[in-house]
C-alpha positions as CSV (number, residue, x, y, z in Angstrom):
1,X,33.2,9.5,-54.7
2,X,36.5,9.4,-52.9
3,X,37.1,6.1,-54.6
4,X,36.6,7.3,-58.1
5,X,38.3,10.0,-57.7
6,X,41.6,7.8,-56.6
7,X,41.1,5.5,-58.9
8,X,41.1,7.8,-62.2
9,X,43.9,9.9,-60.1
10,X,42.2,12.9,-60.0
11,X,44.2,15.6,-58.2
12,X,42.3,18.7,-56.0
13,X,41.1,21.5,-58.0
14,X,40.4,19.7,-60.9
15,X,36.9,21.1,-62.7
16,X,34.1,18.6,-64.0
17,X,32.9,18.6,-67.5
18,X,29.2,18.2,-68.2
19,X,28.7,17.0,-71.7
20,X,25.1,16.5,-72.8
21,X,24.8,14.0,-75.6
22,X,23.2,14.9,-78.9
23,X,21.9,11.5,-80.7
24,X,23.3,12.6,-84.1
25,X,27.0,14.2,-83.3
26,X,27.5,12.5,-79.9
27,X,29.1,14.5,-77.5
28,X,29.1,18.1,-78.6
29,X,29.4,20.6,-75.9
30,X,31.2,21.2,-72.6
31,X,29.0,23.1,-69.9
32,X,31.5,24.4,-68.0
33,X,34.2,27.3,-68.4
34,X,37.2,25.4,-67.7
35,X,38.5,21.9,-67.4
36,X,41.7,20.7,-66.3
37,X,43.4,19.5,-69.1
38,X,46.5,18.1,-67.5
39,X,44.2,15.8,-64.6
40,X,42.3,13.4,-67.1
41,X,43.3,10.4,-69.4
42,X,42.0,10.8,-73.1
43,X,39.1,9.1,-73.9
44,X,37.7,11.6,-76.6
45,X,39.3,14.0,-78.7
46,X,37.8,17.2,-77.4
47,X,38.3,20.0,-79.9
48,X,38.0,24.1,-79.4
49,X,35.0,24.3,-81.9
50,X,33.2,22.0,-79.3
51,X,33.2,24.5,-76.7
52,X,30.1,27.1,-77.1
53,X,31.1,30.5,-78.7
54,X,29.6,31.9,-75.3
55,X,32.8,30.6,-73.0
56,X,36.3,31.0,-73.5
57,X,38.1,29.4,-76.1
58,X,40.1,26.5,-74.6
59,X,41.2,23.5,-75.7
60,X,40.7,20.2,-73.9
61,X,42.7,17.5,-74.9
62,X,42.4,15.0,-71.3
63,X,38.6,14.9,-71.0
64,X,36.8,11.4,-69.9
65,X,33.5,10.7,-69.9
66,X,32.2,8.7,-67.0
67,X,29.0,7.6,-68.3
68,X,27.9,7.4,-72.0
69,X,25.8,5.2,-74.3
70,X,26.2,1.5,-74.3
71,X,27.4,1.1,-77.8
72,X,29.5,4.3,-77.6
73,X,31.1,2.8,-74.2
74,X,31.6,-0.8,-75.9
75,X,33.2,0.3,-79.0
76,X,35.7,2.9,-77.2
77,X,36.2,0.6,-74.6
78,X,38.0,-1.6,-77.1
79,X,40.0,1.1,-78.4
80,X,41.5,1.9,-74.8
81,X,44.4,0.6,-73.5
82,X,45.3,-1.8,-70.9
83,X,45.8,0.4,-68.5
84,X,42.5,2.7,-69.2
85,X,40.3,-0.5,-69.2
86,X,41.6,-1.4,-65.9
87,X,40.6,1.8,-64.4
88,X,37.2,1.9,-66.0
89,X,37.0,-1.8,-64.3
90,X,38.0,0.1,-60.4
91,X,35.1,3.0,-61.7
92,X,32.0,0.4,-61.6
93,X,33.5,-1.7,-58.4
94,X,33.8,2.2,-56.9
95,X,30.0,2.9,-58.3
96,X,28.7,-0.3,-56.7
97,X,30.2,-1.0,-53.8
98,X,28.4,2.1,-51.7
99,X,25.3,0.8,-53.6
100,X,25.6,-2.8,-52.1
101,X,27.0,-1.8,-48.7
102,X,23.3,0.0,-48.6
103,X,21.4,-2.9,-49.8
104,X,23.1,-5.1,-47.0
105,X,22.1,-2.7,-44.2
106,X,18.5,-2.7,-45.4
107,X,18.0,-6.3,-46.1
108,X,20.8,-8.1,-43.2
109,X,17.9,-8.5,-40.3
110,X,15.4,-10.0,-42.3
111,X,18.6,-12.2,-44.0
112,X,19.7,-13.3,-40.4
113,X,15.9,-14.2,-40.2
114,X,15.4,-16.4,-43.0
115,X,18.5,-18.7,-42.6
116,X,17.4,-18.7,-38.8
117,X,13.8,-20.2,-40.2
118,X,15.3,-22.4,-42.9
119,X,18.4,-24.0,-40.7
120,X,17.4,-24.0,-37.2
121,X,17.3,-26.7,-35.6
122,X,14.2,-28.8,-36.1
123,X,12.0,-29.9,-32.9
124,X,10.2,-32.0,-35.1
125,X,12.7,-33.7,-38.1
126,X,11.0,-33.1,-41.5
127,X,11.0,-37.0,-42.6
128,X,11.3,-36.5,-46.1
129,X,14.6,-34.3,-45.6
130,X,15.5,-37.1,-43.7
131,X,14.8,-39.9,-46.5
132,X,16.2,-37.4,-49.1
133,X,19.6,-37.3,-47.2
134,X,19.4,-41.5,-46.6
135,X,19.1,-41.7,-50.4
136,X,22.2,-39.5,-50.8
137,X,24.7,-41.7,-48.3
138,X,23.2,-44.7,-50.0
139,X,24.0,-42.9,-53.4
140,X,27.6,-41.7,-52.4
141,X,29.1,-45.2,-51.3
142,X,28.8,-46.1,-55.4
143,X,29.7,-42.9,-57.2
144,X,31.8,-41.1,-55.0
145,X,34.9,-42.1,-57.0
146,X,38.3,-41.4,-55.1
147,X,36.8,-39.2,-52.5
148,X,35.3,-39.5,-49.2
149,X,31.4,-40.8,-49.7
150,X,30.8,-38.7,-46.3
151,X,32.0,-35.4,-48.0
152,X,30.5,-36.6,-52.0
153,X,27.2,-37.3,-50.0
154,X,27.7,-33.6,-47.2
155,X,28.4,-31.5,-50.6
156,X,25.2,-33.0,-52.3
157,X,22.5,-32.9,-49.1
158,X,24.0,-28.6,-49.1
159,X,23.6,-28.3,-53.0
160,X,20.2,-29.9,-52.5
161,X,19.0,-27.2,-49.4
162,X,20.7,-24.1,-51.1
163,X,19.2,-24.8,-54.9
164,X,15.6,-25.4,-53.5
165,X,15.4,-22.5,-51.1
166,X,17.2,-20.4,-53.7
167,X,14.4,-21.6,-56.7
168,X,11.3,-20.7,-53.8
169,X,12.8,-17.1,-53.0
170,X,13.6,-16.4,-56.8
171,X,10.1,-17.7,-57.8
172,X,7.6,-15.9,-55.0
173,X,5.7,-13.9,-57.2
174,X,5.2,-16.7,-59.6
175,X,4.2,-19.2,-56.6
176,X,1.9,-16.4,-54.2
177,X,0.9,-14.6,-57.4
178,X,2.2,-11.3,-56.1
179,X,3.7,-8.0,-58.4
180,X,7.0,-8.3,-59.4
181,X,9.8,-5.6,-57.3
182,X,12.8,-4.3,-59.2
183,X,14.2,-3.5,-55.6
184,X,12.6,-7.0,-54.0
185,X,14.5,-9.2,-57.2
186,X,17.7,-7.9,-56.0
187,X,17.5,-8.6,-52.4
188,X,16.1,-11.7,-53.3
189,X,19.0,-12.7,-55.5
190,X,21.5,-11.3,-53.0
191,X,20.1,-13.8,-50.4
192,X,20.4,-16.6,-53.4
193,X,24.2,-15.8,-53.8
194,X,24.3,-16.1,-50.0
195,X,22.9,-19.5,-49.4
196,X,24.5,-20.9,-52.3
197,X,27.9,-19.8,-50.9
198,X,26.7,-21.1,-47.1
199,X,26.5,-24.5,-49.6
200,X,30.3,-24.7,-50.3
201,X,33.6,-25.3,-48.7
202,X,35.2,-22.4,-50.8
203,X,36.4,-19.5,-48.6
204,X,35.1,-15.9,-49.6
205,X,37.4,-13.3,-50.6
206,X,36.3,-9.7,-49.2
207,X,37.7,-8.0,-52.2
208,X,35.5,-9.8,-53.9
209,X,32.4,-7.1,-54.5
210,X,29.6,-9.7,-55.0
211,X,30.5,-11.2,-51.6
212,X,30.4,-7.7,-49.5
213,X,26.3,-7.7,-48.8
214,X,27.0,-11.3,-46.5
215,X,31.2,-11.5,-46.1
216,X,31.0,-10.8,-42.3
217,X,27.9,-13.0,-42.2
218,X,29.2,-16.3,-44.0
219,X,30.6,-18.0,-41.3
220,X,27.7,-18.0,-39.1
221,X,25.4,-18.6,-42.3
222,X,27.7,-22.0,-43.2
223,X,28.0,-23.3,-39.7
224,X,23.8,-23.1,-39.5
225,X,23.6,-25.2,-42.5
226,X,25.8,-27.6,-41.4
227,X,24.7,-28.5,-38.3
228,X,20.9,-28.6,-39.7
229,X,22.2,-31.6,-42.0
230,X,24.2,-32.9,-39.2
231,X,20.8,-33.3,-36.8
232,X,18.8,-34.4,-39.8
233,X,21.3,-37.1,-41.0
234,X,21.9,-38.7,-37.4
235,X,18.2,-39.2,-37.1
236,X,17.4,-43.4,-37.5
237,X,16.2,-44.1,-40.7
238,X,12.6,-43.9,-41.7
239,X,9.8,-46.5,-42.5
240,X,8.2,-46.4,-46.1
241,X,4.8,-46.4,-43.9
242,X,5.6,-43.6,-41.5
243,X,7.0,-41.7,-44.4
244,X,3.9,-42.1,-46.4
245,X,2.3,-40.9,-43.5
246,X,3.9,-37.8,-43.2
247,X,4.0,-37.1,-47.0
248,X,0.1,-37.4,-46.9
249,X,-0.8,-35.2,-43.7
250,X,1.3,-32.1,-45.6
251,X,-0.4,-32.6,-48.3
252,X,-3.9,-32.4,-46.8
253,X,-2.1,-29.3,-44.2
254,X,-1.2,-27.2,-47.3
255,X,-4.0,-28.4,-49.8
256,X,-4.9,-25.2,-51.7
257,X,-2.1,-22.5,-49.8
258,X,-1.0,-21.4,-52.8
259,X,-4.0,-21.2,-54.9
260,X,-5.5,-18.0,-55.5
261,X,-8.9,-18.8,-55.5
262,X,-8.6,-21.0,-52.5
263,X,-7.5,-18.2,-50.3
264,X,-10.5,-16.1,-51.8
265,X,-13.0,-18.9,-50.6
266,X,-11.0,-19.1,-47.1
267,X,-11.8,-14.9,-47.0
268,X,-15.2,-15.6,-47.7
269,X,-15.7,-18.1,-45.1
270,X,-14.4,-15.5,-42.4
271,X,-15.9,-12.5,-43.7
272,X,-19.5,-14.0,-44.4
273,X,-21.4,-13.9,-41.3
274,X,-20.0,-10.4,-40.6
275,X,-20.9,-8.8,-43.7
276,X,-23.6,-6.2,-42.4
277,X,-20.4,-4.9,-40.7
278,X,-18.1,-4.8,-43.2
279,X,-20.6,-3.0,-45.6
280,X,-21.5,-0.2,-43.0
């Protein structure tokens, strides 16, 4: 609140006007006896018949609405000038900020988590990472151009880990067959945006509003990453038997996870010898 407040320059003392919308005439009414006529920019002509014959007379000539219908706010928004525009831009930020500092302290454990699950570092080196990241150095040495094919090949093997973790996290209720959360979606993507940062050399900017749920967190979150490609990639190569080995055994060791009516039958199995039990 302080925020908006600055960022409109509202001074203490100034009233707030309550204008409930009618569908047909717009804004009509003003709820309250006074407003401070000399605190707000413009962005409606109030007049002195809009004011209910029940309050004093006054005219109101600086009122601003801070929330109105979308095509109301789009087609005034292009009538404002620079300098209004700008401060309806600082309004939002104000409005969302506090929202996404709230978010962060809700979802930040269970983020720490996940990158600790994806990133740590492996007792046992997936091989099919391992051949993925051989296939990018081979790649590299022929299409890096004019830069380094260590970096062409370290900027593809991150791209690679932050798009396919990002596409799982995004897709859960597709993939476990689970109801879809308004509130879950937007953790969800907020953890996206984070590991697709973690996947770049680009340094964040804190003013930067869709970087405040993970800002403080970035470091750590990039240095996990890289050191998880770093152990994978100095791993010897891999035999095209051992790796059709491994390929095969987690197949078999996640045949039917993610099936629905697998997971039924698994119940079933549990459940069946106990089901005098379960009915009493």
């Amino acid at each position: 609140m302080i925020n908006t407040m600055k960022s409109f320059g509202i001074r203490n003392g100034s009233h707030v006007a309550l204008i409930p919308k009618n569908y047909g005439d717009e804004y009509q009414t003003l709820d309250l006896k006074e407003v401070s006529s000399e605190t707000y920019e413009s962005l409606q002509y109030v007049t002195v018949e809009m004011i209910p014959e029940s309050q004093p007379s006054q005219p109101v000539l600086n009122a601003i609405h801070l929330k109105g219908g979308e095509e109301e706010l789009t087609r005034k928004r292009g009538n404002l000038p620079d300098h209004m525009n700008k401060m309806k831009a600082n309004l939002d930020r104000n409005l969302a900020i506090p929202h996404m500092l709230t978010m962060k302290a809700s979802i930040s454990p269970y983020v720490d988590g996940i990158f600790e699950v994806m990133f740590k570092k492996p007792a046992k080196i997936p091989l099919p990472v391992k051949h993925l990241f051989d296939t990018f150095d081979e790649l590299a040495m022929k299409y890096a151009g004019g830069g380094l094919p260590e970096d062409c090949a370290d900027k593809w093997k991150k791209n690679c880990l932050s798009n396919f973790w990002s596409s799982v996290l995004t897709n859960l209720p597709s993939m476990f067959e689970m109801p879809r959360s308004e509130t879950a979606d937007r953790c969800v993507i907020a953890l996206a945006g984070a590991l697709n940062d973690a996947a770049t050399t680009n340094t964040l900017r804190q003013a930067e509003s869709d970087h405040l749920p993970y800002y403080n967190e970035h470091p750590l979150q990039r240095k996990m990453m890289t050191d998880y490609c770093t152990q994978v990639t100095s791993q010897p190569k891999v035999r095209p038997g051992k790796l059709n080995k491994a390929c095969s055994s987690i197949s078999k060791e996640f045949k039917g996870q993610f099936s629905h009516l697998s997971n039924l039958l698994h119940l079933y199995n549990l459940t069946k010898n106990d089901m005098e039990g379960l009915l009493k």
